[in-house]
C-alpha positions in Angstrom: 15.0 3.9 12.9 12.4 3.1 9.8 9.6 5.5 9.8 6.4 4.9 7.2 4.5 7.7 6.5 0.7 7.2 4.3 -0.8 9.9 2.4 -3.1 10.5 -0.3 -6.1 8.4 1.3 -10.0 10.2 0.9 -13.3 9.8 -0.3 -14.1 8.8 -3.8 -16.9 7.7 -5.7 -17.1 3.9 -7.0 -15.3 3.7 -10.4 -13.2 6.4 -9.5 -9.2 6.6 -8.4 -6.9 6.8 -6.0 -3.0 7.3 -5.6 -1.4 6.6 -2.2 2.2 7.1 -1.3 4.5 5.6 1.6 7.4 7.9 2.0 10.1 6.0 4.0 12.7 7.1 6.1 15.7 5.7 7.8 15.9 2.9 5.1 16.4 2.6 1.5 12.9 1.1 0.3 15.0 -0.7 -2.6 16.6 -2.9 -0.3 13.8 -4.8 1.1 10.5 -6.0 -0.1 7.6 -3.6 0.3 3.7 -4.2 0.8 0.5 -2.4 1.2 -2.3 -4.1 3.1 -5.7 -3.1 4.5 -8.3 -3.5 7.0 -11.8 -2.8 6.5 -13.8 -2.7 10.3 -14.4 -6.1 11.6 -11.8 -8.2 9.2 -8.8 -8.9 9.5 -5.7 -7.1 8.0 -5.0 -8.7 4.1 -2.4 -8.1 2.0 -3.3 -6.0 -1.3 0.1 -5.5 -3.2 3.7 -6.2 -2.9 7.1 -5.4 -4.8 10.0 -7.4 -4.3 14.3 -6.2 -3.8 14.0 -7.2 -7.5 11.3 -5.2 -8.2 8.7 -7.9 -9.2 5.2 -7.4 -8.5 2.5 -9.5 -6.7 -1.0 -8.3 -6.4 -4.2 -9.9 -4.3 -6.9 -11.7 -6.5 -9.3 -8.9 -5.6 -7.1 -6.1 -6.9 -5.8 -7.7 -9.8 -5.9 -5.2 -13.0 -7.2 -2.2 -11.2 -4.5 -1.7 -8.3 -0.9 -1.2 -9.5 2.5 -0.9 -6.4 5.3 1.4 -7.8 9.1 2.2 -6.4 10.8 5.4 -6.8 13.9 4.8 -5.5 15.6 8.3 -6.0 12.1 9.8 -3.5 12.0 6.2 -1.1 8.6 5.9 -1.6 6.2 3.0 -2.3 3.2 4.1 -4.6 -0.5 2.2 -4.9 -2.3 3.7 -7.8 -5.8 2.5 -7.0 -8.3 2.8 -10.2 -12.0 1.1 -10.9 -12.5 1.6 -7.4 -15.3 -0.1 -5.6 -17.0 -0.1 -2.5 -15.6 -3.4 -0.6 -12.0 -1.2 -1.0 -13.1 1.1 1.9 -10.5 0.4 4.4 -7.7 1.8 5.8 -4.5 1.1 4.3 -1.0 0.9 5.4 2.1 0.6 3.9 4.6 -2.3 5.6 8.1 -3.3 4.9 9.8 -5.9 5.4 13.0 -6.4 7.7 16.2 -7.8 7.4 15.3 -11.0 8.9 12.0 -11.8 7.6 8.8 -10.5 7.6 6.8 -7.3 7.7 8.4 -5.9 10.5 8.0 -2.2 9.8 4.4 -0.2 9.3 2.6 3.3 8.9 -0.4 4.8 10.9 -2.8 3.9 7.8 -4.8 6.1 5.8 -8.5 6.0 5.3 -10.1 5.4 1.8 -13.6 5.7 1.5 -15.4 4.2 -1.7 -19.0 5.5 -1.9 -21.6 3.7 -4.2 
């Protein structure tokens, strides 16, 4: 059973930083690719960063050169280090990964993040 567990969500000033961290459990997080997305109140979930089985990086347009998606395969977890941050980035995120067959089939309970202007 793949469990996805957030931390390291909170309040923070604009222009300040964030790290968040997926810990997984009941699969290795190297075998699959892995994703953080978020949903800010009335939108829809989006897709914010992702790391491939390969380890090759893919980042939304409005993250781009402030957000950065690590792997620590020795801990299983899935790291978003979130810097210039701004107040549009207040959402909650959650980590996602994908299954065997396709697709982001496996998610966390989200954390908050709060940017304040």
């Amino acid at each position: 059973q793949v469990q996805l567990v957030e931390s390291g969500g909170g309040l923070v000033q604009a222009g300040g930083s964030l790290r968040l961290s997926c810990a997984a459990s009941g699969s290795p997080v190297s075998i699959n690719a892995m994703a953080w997305y978020r949903q800010a109140p009335g939108k829809q979930r989006e897709l914010v960063a992702m790391i491939s089985r390969g380890g090759s990086t893919n980042y939304a347009d409005f993250v781009k050169g402030r957000f950065t998606i690590s792997r620590d395969n020795a801990k299983n977890t899935v790291d978003l280090q979130m810097n210039s941050l701004k107040p549009e980035d207040t959402a909650v995120y959650y980590c996602a990964k994908e299954s065997a067959w396709g697709g982001f089939a496996y998610w966390g309970q989200g954390t908050q993040v709060t940017v304040s202007s």
